[in-house]
N, C-alpha and C positions, 0 to 999 in steps of 0.2 A: 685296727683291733679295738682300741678306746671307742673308736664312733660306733661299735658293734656294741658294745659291751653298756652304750649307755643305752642305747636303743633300745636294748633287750630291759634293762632293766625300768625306762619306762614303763613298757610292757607291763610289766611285772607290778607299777603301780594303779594301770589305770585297768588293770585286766579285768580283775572284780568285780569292778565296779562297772565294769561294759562288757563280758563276758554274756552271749548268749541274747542280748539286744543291739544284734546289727542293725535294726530299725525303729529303733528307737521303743520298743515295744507296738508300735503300730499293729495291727491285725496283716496275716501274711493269707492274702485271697488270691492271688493270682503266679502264674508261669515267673515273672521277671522280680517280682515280691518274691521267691520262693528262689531266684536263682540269685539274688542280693543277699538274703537272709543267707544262703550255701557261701557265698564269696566274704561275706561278713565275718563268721564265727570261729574259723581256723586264725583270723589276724587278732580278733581282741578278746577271744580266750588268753592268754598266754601260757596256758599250759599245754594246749594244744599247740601252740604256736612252736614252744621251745621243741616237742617233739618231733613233728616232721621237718624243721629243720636241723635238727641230729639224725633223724635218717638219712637227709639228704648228703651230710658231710659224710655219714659212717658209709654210704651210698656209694660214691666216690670214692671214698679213698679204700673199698675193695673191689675198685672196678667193675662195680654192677649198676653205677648210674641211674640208668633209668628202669632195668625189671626190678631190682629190691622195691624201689620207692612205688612203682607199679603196684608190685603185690602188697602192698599195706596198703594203699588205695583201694584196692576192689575188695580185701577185707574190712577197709573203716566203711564203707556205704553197706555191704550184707549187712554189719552189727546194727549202723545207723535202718537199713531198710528192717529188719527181723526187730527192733524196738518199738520201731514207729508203728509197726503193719501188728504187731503180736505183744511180746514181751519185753520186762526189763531186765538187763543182769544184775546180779548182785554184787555189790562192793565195788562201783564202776568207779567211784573215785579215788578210792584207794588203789584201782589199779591204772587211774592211770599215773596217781603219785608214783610209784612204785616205776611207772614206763620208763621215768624221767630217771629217777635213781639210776637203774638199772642203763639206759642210753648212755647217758651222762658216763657212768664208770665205764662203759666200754672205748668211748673216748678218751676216758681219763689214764686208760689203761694203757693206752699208747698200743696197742696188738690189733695185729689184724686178724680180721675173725673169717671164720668160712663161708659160704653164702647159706648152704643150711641152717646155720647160727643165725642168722643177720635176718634170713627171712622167718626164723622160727618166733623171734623179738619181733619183727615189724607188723607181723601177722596176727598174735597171739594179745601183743596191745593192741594193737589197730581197732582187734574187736570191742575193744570196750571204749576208745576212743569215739569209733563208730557209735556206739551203745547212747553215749553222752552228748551226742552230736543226735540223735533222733531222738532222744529226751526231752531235750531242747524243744523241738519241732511240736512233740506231741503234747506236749505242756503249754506253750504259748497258743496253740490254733485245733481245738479238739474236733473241729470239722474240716481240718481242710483238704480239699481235693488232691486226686491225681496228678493233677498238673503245677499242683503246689511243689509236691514230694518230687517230682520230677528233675523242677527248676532247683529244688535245696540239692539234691544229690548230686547235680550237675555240677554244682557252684562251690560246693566242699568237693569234689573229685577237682577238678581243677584248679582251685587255686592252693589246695594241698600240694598237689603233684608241683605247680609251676614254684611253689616255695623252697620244694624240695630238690627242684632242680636248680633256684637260684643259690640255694646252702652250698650247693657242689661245684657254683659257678665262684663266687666265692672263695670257695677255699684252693681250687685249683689256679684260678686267671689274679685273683687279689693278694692271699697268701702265697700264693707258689708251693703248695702242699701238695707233696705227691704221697708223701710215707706218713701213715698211721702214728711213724712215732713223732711225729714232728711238734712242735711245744703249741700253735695255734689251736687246732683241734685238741689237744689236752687241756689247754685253759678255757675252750668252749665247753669240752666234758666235764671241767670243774665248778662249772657254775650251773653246770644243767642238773649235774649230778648234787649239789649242794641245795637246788631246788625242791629237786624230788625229795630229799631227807627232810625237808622244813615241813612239805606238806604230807609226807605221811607220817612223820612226828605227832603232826597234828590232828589228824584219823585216832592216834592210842593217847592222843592228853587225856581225851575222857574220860576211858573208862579206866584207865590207869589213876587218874583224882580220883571217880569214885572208889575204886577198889583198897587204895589209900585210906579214905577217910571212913569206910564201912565198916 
């Protein structure tokens, strides 16, 4: 649990700072460019990261494995494909602060939730996760091809998914966690969940200083 907890917090330091340049900023022209740049940005986001690895636990421990994590998969690629191809959503980072809160305290909560629930959450951020995950794409490479898009969506579909099966691997074969209320996943929801409060804390400083000092 310690060798999790420092890992994550890594994370957490180098995330910013490499977030969103899995290639070092390089131009992404090509299928395996574009399928690096997908396998890149769910690991050194880490806000991305803390999240579908809390689906993957919440995933597990209400025995839906692999469709919960599923369906937030083919929901994060439509928000990522519908960004890239057309528009942006509004407030994407606030919501996926908000993902993180929200996960976080469902873990924290030690309950198990219903799969309507679970997939109503995994869905409903996914989209905006997706959202920021095609932002990315269409901000760094304002030409790039088909086959670009192709290789990104592939490489965020799977290594999303494959993280999110290893959270569940994890917490079932390492922790021996079978029950929601179990103290591991609650002190993984408390730090996921203590995440998401920091960063959207940080979304209302501003206009909260300004409104202060006006």
């Amino acid at each position: 649990m310690q060798k999790i907890i420092v890992l994550m917090l890594l994370s957490l330091l180098v995330g910013p700072a490499l977030a969103h340049h899995p290639l070092a900023g390089m131009p992404v022209t090509t299928f395996v460019q574009g399928l690096m740049s997908g396998f890149g940005h769910p690991i050194l986001g880490f806000d991305h990261l803390f999240f579908v690895t809390s689906v993957g636990i919440i995933a597990i421990l209400t025995r839906h494995r692999i469709l919960a994590p599923l369906v937030y998969i083919l929901v994060m690629l439509g928000g990522c494909l519908v960004t890239t191809m057309w528009t942006s959503l509004p407030a994407t980072e606030l919501m996926i602060a908000l993902s993180l809160l929200v996960l976080g305290s469902m873990l924290l909560s030690g309950h198990r939730f219903s799969l309507p629930t679970i997939l109503f959450a995994f869905a409903g951020f996914g989209l905006f996760h997706g959202a920021a995950f095609g932002q990315s794409l269409a901000t760094q490479e304002a030409a790039f091809g088909i086959h670009v898009l192709a290789g990104y969506l592939l490489g965020l579909g799977a290594t999303q998914f494959a993280i999110a099966l290893a959270a569940g691997l994890v917490c079932t074969m390492l922790w021996k966690v079978t029950q929601a209320s179990a103290i591991q996943p609650r002190l993984a929801g408390a730090m996921v969940a203590g995440v998401g409060l920091f960063l959207t804390l940080e979304h209302f400083e501003g206009p909260l200083l300004r409104a202060i000092s006006s």
